[in-house]
PyMOL Python script that loads the backbone (N, CA, C, O; Angstrom):
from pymol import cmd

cmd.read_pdbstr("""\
ATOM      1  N   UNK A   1       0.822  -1.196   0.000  1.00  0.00           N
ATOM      2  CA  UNK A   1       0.000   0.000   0.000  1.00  0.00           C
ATOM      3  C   UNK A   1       0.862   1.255   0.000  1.00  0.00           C
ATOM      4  O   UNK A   1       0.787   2.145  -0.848  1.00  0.00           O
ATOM      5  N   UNK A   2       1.429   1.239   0.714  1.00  0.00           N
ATOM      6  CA  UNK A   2       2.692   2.227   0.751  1.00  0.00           C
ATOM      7  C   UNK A   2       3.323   2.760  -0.120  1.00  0.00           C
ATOM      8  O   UNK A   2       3.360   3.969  -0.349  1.00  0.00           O
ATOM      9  N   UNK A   3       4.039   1.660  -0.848  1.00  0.00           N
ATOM     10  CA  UNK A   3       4.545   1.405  -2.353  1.00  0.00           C
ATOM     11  C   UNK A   3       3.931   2.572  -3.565  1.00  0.00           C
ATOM     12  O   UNK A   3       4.422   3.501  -4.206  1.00  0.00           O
ATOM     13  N   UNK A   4       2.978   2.114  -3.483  1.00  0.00           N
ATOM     14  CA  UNK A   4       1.916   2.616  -4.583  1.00  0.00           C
ATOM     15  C   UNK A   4       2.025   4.020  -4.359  1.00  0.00           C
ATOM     16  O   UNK A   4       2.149   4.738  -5.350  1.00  0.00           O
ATOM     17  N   UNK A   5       1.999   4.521  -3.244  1.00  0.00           N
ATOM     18  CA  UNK A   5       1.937   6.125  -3.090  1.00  0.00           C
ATOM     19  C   UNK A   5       0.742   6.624  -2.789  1.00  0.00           C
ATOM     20  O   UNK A   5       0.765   7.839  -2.592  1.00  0.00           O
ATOM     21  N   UNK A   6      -0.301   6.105  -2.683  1.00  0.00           N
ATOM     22  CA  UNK A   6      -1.882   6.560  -2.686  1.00  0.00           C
ATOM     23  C   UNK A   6      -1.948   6.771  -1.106  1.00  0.00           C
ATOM     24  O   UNK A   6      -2.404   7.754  -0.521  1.00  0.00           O
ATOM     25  N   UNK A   7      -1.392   5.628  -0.557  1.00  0.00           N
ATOM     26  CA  UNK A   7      -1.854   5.848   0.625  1.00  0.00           C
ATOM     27  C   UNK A   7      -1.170   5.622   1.849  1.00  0.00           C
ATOM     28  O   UNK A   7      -0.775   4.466   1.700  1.00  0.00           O
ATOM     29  N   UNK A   8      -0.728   6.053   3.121  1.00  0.00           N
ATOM     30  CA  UNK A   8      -0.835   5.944   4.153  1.00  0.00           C
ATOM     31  C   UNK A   8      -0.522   4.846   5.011  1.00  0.00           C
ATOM     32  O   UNK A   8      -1.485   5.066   5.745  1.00  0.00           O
ATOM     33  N   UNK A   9       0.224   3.459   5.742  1.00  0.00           N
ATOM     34  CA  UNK A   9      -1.074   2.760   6.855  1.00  0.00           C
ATOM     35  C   UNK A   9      -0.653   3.621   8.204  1.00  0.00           C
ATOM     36  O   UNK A   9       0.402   3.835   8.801  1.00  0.00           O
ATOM     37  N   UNK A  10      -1.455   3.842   8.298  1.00  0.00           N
ATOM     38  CA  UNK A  10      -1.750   4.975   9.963  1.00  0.00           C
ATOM     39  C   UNK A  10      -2.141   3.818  11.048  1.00  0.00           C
ATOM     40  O   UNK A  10      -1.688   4.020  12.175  1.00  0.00           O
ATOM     41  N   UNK A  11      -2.527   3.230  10.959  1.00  0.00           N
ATOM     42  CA  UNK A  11      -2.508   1.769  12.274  1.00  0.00           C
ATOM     43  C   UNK A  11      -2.628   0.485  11.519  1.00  0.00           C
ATOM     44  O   UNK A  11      -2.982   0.508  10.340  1.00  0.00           O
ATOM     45  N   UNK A  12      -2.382  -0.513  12.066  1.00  0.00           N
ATOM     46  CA  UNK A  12      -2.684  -2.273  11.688  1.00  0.00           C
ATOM     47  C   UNK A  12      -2.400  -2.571  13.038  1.00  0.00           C
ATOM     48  O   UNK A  12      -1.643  -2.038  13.849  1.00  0.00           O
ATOM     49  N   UNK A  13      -3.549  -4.020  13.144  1.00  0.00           N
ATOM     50  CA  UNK A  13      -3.507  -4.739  14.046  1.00  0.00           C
ATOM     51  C   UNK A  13      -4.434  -6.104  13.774  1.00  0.00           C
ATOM     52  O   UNK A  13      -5.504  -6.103  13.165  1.00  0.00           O
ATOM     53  N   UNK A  14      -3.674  -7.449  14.458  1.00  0.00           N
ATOM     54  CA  UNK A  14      -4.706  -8.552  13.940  1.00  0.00           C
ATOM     55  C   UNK A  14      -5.924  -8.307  15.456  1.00  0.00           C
ATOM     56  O   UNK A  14      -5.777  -7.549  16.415  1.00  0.00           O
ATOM     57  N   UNK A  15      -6.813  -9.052  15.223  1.00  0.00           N
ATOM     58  CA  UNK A  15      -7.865  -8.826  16.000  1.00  0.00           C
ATOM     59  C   UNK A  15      -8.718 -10.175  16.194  1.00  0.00           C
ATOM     60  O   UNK A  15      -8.293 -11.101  15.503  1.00  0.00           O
ATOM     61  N   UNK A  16      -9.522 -10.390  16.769  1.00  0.00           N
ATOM     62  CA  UNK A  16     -10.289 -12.208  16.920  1.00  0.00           C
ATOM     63  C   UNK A  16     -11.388 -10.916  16.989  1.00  0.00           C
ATOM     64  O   UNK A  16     -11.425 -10.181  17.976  1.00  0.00           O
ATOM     65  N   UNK A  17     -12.220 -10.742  15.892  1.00  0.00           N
ATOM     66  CA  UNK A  17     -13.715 -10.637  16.042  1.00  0.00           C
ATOM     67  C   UNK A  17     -14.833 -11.353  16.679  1.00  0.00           C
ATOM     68  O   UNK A  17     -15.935 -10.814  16.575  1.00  0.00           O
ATOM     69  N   UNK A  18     -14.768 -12.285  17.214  1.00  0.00           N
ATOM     70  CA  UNK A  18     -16.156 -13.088  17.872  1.00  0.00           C
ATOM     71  C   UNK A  18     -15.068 -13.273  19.349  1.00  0.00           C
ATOM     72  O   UNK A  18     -15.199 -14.304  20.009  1.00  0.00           O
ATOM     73  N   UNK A  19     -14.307 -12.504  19.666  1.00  0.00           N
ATOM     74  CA  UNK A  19     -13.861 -13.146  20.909  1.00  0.00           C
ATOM     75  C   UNK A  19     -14.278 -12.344  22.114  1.00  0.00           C
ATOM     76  O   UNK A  19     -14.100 -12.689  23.282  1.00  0.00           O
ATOM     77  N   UNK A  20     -15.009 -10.934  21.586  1.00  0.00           N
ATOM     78  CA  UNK A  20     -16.104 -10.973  23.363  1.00  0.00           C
ATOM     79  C   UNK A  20     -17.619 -11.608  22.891  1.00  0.00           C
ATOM     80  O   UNK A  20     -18.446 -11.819  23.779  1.00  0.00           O
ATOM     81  N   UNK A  21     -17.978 -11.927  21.378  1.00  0.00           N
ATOM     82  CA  UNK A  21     -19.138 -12.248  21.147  1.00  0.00           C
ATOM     83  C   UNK A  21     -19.816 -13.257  22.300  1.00  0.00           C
ATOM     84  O   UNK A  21     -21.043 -13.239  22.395  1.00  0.00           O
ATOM     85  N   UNK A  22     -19.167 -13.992  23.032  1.00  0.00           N
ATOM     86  CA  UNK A  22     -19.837 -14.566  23.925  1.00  0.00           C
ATOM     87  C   UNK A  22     -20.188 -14.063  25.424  1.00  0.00           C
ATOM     88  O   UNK A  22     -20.842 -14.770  26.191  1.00  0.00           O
ATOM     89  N   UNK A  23     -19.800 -13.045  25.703  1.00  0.00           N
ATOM     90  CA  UNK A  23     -20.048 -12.234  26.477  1.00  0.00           C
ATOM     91  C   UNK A  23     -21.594 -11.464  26.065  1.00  0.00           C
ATOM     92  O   UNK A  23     -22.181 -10.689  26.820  1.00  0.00           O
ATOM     93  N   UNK A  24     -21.994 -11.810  24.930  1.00  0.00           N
ATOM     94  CA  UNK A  24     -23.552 -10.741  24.664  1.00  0.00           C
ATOM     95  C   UNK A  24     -24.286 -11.645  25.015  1.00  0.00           C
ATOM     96  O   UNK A  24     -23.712 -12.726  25.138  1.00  0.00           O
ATOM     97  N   UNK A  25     -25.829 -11.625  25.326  1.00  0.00           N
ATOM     98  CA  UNK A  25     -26.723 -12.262  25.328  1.00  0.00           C
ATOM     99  C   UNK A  25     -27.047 -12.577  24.125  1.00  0.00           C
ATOM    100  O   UNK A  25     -26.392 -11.882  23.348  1.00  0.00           O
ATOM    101  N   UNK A  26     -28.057 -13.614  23.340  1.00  0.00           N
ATOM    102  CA  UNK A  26     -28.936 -13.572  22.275  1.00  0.00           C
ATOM    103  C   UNK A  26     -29.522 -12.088  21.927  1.00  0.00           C
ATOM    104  O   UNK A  26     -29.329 -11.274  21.024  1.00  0.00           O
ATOM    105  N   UNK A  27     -30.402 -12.151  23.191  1.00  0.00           N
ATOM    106  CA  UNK A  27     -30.568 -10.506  22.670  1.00  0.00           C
ATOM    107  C   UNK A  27     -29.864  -9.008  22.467  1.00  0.00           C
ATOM    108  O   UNK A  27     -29.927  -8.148  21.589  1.00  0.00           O
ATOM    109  N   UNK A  28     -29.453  -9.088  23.212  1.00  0.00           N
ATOM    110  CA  UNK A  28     -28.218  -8.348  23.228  1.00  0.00           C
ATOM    111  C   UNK A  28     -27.587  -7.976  21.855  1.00  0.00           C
ATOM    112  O   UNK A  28     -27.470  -6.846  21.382  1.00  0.00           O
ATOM    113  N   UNK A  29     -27.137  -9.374  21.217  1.00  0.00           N
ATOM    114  CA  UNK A  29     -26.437  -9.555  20.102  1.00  0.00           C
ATOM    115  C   UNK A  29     -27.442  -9.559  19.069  1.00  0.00           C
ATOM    116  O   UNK A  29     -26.990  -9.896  17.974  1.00  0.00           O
ATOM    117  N   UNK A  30     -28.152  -9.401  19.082  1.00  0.00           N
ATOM    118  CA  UNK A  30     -29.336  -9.422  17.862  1.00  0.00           C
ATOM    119  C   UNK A  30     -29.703  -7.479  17.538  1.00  0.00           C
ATOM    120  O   UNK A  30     -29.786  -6.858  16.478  1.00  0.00           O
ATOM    121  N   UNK A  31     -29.848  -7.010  19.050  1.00  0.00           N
ATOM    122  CA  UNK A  31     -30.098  -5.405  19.274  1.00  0.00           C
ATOM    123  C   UNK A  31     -28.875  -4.983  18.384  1.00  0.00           C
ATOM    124  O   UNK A  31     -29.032  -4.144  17.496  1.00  0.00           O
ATOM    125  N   UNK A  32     -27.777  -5.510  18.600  1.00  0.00           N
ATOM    126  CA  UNK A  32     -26.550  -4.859  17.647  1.00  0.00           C
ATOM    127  C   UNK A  32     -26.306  -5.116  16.079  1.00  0.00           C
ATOM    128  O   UNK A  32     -25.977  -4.535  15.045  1.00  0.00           O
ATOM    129  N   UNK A  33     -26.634  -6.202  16.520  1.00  0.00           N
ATOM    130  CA  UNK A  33     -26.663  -6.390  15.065  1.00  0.00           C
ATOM    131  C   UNK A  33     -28.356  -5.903  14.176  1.00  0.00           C
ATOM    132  O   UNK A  33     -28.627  -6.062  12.985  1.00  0.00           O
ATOM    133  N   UNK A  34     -28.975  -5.474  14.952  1.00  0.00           N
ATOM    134  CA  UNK A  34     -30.269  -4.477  13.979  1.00  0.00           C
ATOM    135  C   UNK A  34     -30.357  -3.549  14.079  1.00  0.00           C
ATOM    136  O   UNK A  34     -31.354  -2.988  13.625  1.00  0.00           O
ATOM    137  N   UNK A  35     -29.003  -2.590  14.971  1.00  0.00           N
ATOM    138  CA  UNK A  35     -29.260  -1.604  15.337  1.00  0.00           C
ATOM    139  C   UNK A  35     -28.091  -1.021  13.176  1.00  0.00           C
ATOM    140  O   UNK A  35     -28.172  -0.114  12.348  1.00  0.00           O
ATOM    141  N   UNK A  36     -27.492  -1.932  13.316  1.00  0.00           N
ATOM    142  CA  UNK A  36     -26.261  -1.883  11.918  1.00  0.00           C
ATOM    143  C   UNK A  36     -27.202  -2.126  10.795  1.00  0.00           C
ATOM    144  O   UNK A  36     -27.157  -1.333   9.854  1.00  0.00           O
ATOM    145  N   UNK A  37     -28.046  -3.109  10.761  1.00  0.00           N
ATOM    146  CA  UNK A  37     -28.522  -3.842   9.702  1.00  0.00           C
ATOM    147  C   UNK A  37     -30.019  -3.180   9.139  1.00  0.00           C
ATOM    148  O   UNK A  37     -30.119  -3.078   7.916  1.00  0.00           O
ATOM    149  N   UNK A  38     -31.054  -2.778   9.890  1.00  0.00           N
ATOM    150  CA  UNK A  38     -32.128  -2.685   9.694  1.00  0.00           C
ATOM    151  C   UNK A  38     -32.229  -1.759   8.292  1.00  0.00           C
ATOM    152  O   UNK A  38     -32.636  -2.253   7.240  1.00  0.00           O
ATOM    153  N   UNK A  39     -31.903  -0.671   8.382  1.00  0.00           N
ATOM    154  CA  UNK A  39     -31.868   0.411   7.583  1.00  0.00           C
ATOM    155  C   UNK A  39     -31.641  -0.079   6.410  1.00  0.00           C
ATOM    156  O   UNK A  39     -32.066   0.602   5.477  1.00  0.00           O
ATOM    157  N   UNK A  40     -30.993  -1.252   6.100  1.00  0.00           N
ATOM    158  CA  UNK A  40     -30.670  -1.655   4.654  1.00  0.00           C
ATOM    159  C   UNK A  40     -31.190  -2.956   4.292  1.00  0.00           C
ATOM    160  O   UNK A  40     -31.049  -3.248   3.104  1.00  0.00           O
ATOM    161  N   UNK A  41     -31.985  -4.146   5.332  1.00  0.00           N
ATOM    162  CA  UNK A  41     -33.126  -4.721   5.291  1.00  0.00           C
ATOM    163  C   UNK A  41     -34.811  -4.177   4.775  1.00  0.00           C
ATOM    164  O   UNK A  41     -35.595  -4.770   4.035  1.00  0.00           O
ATOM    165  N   UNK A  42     -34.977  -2.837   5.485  1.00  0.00           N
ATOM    166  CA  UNK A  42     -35.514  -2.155   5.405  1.00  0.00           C
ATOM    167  C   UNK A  42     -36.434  -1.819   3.602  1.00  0.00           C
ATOM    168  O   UNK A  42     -37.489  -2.068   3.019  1.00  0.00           O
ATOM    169  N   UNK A  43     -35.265  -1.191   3.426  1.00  0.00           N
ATOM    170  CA  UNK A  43     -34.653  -0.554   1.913  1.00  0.00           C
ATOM    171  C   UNK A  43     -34.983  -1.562   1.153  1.00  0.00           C
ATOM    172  O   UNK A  43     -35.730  -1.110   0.286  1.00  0.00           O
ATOM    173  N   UNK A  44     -34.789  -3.006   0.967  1.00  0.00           N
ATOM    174  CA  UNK A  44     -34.846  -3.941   0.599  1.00  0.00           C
ATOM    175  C   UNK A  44     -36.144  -4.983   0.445  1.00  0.00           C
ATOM    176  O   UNK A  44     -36.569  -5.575  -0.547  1.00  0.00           O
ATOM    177  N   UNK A  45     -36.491  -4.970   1.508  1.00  0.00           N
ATOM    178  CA  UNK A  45     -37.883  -5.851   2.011  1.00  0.00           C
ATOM    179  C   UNK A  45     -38.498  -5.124   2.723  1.00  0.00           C
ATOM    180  O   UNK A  45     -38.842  -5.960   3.558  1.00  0.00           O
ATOM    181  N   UNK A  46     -38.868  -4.316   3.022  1.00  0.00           N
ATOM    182  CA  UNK A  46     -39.994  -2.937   3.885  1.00  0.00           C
ATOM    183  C   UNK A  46     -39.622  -2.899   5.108  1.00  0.00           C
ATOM    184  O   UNK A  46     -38.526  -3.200   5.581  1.00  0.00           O
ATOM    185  N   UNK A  47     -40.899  -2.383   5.805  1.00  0.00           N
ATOM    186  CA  UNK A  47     -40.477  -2.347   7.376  1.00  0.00           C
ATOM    187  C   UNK A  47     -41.494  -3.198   7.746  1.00  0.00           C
ATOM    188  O   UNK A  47     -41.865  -3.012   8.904  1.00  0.00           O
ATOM    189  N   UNK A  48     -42.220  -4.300   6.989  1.00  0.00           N
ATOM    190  CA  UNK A  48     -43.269  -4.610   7.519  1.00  0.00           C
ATOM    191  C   UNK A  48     -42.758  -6.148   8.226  1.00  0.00           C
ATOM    192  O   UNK A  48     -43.560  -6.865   8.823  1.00  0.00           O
ATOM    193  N   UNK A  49     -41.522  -6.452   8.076  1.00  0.00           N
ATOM    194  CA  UNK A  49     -40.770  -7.890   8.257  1.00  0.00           C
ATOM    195  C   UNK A  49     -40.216  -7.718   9.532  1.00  0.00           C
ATOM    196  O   UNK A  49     -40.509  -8.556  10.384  1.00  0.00           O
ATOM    197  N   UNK A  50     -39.166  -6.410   9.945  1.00  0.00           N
ATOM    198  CA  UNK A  50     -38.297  -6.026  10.640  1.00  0.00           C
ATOM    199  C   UNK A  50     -38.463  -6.975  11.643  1.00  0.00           C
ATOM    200  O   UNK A  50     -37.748  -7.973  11.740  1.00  0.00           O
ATOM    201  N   UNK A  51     -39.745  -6.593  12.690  1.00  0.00           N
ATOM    202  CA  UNK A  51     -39.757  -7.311  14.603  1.00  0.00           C
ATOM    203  C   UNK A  51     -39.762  -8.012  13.984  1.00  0.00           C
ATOM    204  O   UNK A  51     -38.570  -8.257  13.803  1.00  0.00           O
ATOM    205  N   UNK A  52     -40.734  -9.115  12.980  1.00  0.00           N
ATOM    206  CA  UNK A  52     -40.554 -10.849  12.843  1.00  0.00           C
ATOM    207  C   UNK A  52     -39.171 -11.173  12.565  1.00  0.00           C
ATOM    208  O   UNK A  52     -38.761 -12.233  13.038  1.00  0.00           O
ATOM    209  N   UNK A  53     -38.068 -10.190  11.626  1.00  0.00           N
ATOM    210  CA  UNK A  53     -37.308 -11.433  11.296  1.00  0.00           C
ATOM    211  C   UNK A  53     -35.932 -11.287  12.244  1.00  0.00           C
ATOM    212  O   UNK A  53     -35.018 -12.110  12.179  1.00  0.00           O
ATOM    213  N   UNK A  54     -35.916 -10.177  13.092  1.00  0.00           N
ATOM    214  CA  UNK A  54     -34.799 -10.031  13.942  1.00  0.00           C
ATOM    215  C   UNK A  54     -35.709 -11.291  15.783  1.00  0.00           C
ATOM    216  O   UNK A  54     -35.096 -11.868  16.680  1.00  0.00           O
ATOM    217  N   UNK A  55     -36.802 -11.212  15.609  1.00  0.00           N
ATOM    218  CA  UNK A  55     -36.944 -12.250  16.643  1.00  0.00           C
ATOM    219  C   UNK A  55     -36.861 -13.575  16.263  1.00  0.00           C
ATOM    220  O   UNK A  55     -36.819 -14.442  17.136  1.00  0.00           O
ATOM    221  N   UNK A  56     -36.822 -13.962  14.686  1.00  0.00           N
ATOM    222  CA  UNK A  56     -36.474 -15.452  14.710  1.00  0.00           C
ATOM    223  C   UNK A  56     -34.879 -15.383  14.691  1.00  0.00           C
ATOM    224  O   UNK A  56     -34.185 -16.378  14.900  1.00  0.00           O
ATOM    225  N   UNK A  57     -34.398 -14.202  14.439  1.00  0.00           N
ATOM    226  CA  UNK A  57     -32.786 -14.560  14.334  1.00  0.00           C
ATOM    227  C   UNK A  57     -32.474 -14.621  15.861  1.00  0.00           C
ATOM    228  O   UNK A  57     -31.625 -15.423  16.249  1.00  0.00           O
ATOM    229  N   UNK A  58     -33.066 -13.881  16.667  1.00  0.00           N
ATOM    230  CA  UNK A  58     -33.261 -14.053  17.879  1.00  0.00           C
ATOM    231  C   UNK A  58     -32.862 -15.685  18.639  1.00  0.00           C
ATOM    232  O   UNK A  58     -31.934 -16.052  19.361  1.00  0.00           O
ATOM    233  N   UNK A  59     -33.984 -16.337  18.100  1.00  0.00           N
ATOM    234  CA  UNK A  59     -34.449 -17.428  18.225  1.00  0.00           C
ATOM    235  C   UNK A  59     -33.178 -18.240  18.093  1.00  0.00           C
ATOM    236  O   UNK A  59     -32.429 -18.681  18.965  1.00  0.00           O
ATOM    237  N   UNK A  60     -33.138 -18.311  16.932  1.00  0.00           N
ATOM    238  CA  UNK A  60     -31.866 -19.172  16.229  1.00  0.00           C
ATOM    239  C   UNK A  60     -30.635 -18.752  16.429  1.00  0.00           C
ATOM    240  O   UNK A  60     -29.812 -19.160  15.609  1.00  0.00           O
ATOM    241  N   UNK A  61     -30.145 -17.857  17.516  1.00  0.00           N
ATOM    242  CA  UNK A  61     -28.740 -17.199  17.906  1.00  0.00           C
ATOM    243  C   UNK A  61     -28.935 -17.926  19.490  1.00  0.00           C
ATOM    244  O   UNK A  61     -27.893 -18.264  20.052  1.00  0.00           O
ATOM    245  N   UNK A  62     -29.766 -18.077  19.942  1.00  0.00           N
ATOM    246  CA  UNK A  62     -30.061 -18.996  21.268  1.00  0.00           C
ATOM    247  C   UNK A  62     -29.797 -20.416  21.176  1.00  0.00           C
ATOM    248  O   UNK A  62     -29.280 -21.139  22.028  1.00  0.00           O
ATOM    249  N   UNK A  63     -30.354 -20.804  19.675  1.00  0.00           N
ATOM    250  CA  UNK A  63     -30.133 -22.467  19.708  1.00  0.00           C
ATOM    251  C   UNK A  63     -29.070 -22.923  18.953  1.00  0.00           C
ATOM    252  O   UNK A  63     -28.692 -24.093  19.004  1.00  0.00           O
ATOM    253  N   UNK A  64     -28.516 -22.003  18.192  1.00  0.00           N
ATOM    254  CA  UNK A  64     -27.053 -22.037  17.364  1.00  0.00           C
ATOM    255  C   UNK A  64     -25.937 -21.676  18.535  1.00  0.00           C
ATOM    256  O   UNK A  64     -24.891 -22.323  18.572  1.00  0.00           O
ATOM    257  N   UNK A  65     -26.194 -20.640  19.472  1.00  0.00           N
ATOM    258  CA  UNK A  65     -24.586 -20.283  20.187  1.00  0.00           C
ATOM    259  C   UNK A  65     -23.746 -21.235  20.346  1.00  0.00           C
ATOM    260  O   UNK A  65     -22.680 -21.298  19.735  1.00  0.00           O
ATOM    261  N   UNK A  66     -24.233 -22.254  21.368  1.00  0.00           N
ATOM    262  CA  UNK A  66     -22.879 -23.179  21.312  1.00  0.00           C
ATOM    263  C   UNK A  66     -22.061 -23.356  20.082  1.00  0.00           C
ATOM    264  O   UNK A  66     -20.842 -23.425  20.241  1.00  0.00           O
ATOM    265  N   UNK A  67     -22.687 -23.464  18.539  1.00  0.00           N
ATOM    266  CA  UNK A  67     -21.975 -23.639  17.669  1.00  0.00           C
ATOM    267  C   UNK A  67     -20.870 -22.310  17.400  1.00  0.00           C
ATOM    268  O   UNK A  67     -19.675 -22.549  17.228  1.00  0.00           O
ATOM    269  N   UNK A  68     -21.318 -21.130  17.386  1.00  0.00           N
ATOM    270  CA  UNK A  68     -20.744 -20.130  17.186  1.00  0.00           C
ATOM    271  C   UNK A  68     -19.969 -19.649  18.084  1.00  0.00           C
ATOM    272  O   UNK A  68     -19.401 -18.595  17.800  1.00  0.00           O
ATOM    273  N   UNK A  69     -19.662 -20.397  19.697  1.00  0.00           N
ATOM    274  CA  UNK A  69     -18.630 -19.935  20.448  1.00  0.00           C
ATOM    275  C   UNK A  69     -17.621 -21.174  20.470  1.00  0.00           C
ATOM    276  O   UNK A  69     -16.567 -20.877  21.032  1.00  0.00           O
ATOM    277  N   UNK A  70     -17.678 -22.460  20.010  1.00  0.00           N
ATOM    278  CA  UNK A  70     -17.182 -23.777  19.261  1.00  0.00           C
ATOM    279  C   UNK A  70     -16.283 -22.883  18.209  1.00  0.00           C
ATOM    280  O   UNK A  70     -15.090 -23.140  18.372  1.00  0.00           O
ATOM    281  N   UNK A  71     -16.519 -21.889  17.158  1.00  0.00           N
ATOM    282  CA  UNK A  71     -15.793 -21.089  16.086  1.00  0.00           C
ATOM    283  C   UNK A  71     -15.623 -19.986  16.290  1.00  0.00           C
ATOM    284  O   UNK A  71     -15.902 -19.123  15.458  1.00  0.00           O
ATOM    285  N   UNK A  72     -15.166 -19.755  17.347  1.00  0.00           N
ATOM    286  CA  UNK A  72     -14.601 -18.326  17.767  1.00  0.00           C
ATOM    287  C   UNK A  72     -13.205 -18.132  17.374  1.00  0.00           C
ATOM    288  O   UNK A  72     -12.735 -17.092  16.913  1.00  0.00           O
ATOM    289  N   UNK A  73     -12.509 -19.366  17.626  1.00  0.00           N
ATOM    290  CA  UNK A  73     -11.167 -19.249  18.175  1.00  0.00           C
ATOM    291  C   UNK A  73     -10.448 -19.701  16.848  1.00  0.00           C
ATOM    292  O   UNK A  73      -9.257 -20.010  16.808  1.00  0.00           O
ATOM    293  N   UNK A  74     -11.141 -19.704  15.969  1.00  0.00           N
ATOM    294  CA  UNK A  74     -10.324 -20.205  14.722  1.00  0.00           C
ATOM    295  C   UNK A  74      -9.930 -19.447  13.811  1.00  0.00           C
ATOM    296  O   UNK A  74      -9.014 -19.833  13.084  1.00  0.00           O
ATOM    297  N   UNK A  75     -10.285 -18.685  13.696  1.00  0.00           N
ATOM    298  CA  UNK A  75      -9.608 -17.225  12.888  1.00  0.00           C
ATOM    299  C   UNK A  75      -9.400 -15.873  13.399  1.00  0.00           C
ATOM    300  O   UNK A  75      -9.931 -15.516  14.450  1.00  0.00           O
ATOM    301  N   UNK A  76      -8.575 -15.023  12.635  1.00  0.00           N
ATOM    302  CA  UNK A  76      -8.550 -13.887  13.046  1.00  0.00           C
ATOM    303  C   UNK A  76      -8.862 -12.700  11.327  1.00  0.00           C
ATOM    304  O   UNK A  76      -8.923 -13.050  10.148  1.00  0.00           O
ATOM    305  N   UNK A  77      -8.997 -11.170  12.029  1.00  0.00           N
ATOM    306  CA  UNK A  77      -8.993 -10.469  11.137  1.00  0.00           C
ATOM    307  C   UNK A  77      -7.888  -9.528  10.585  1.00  0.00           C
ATOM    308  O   UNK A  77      -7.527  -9.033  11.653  1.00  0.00           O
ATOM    309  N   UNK A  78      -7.212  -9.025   9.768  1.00  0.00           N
ATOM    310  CA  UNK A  78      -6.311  -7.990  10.031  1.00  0.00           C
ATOM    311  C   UNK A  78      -7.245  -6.666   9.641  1.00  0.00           C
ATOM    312  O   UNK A  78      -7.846  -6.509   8.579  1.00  0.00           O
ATOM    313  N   UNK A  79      -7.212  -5.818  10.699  1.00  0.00           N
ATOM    314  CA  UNK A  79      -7.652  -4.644  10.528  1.00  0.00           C
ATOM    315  C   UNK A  79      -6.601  -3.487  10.759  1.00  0.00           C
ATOM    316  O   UNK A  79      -5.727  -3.351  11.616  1.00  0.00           O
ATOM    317  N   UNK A  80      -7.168  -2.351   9.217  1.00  0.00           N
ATOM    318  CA  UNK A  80      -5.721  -1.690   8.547  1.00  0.00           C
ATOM    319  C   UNK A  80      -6.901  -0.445   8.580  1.00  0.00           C
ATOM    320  O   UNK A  80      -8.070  -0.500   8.198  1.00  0.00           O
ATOM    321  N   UNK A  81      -6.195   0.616   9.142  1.00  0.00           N
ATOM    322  CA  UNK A  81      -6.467   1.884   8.597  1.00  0.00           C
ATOM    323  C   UNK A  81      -5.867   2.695   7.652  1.00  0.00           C
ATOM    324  O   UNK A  81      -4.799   3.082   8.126  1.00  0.00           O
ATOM    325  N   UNK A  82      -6.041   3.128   6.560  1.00  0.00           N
ATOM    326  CA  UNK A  82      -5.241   3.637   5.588  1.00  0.00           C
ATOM    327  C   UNK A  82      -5.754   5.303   5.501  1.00  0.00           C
ATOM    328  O   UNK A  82      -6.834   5.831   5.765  1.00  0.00           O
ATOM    329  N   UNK A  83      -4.711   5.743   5.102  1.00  0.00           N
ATOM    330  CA  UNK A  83      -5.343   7.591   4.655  1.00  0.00           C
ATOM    331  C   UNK A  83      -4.442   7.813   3.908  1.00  0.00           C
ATOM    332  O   UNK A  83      -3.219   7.680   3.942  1.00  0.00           O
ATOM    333  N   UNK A  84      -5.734   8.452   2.670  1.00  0.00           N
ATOM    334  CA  UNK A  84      -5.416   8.820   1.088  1.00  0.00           C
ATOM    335  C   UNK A  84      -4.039   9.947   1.481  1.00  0.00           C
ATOM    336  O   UNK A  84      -3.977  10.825   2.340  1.00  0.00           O
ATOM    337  N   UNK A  85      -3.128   9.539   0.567  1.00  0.00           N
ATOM    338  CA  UNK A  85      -1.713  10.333   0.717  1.00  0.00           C
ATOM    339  C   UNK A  85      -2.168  11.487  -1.051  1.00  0.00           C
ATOM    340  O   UNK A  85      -1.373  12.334  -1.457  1.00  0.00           O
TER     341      UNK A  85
END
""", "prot")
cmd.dss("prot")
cmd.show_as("cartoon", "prot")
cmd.util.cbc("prot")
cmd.orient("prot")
């Protein structure tokens, strides 16, 4: 990136994304994730879906967790901030 001249890296760091995810509740973790998502569900399929389909994801983040804290620990992300040079 550097190289190129365009840009910048102003921070990097690797990171485990799901590694406080088990620290949220179902709900909890559903509120966040519709608090990001809705607006472009929305846009897409109306507002007439919204409460139904964030309470079955609800649902299914309760009876899936064990699986999803089972795959926490297996990857990581690299997260890079760059600024246009």
């Amino acid at each position: 990136m550097e190289r190129n001249g365009c840009f910048s890296i102003e921070r990097m760091e690797i990171i485990q994304p799901w590694a406080r995810a088990g620290d949220l509740s179902s709900q909890a973790f559903t509120m966040h994730l519709r608090a990001g998502m809705e607006g472009i569900i929305s846009k897409h399929f109306g507002t007439e879906i919204i409460d139904e389909l964030f309470d079955r994801y609800c649902k299914k983040h309760g009876e899936f967790i064990g699986l999803l804290e089972s795959k926490c620990n297996e990857g990581n992300q690299l997260f890079i901030v760059l600024k246009r040079i």
